[in-house]
Every structure is written in C-alpha cells, then in structure tokens.
C-alpha positions in Angstrom: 14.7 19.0 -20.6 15.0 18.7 -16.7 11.4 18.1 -14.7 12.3 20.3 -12.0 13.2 23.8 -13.0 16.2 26.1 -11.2 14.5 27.5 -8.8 12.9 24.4 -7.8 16.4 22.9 -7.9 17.7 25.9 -5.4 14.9 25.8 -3.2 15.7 21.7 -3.2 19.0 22.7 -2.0 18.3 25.3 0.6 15.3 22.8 2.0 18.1 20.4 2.7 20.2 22.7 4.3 17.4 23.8 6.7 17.0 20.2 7.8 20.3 20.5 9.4 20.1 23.6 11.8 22.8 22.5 14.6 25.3 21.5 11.6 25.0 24.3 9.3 24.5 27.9 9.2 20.7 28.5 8.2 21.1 32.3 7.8 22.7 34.2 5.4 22.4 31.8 2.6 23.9 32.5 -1.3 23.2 31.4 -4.0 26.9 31.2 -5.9 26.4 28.7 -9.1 24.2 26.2 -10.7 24.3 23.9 -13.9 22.5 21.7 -15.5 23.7 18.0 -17.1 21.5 17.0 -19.3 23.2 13.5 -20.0 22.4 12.6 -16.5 19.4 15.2 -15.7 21.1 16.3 -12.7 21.2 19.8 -11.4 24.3 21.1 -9.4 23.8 24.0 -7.1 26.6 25.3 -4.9 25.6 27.4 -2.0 27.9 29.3 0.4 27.1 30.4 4.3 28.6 33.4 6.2 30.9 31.3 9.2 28.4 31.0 12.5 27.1 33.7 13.7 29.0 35.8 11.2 26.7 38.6 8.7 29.6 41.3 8.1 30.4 41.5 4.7 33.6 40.4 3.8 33.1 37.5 6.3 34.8 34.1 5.4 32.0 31.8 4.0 31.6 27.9 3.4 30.9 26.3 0.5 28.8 23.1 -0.4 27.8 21.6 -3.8 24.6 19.5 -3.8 23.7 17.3 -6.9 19.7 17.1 -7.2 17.7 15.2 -9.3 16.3 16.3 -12.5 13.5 14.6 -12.4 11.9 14.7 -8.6 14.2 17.6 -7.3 15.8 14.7 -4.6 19.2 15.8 -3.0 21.7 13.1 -4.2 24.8 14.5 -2.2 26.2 17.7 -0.7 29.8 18.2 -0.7 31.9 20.7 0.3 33.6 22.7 -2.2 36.8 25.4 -1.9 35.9 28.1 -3.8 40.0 28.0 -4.8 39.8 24.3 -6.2 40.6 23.7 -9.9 37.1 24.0 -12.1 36.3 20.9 -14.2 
C-alpha cells in the first residue's frame, strides 16, 4: 500500500511541472495515465501539454512520464513519452 495516494501522486507531478514555467507549458495540463508498482512503491503519472500557446482542441500535445515516490510523493524522473511508442 503506497504512502502517498493518486491524487497526491498527480498533484506531485503537476507541482513539478509548474517549477519549470520558461521550459514547459503550465496551461492546459491532462491528466492521461497513472499506475502503481507496488514491488518498488513507485507511482507513474504521464501528463500531456497542448504545444505553447496552443488551447484548440485537436491541438498536437507533448507527453512526459514522471516516476514519484510511493512513500514521500518525490519526483524521481520525468521523461518524455510518444504517445505511439510500444507499451510495456
């Protein structure tokens, strides 16, 4: 049983990204997927961002995966993630 909850594990994610505002797109934020390992009591949230300064729908977005902490809800990495790669 994780220490941190999915929504805490989301709102982990989306802190993280605000912390970035010149690198990343802040607005338009989506949540897309999470899971939970419990062998390694790691949460993995992907997150996707309209292009900047894009809203319309239908809009290309980005995708990044971010690996947080079970236990303390810590960010452990953010990567980026095609939404056409090959699921594992």
């Amino acid at each position: 049983m994780p220490g941190i909850n999915v929504q805490q594990a989301v709102n982990a994610a989306v802190a993280h990204v605000n912390t970035f505002p010149d690198l990343m797109p802040t607005a338009n934020v989506r949540l897309e997927e999470f899971e939970y390992d419990e062998q390694i009591d790691e949460w993995k949230i992907t997150l996707s961002f309209a292009e900047m300064g894009q809203t319309l729908v239908g809009t290309p977005r980005n995708f990044k995966t971010f690996l947080i902490d079970g236990t303390n809800g810590h960010v452990k990495s953010m990567k980026i993630r095609s939404p056409f790669a090959a699921r594992t």
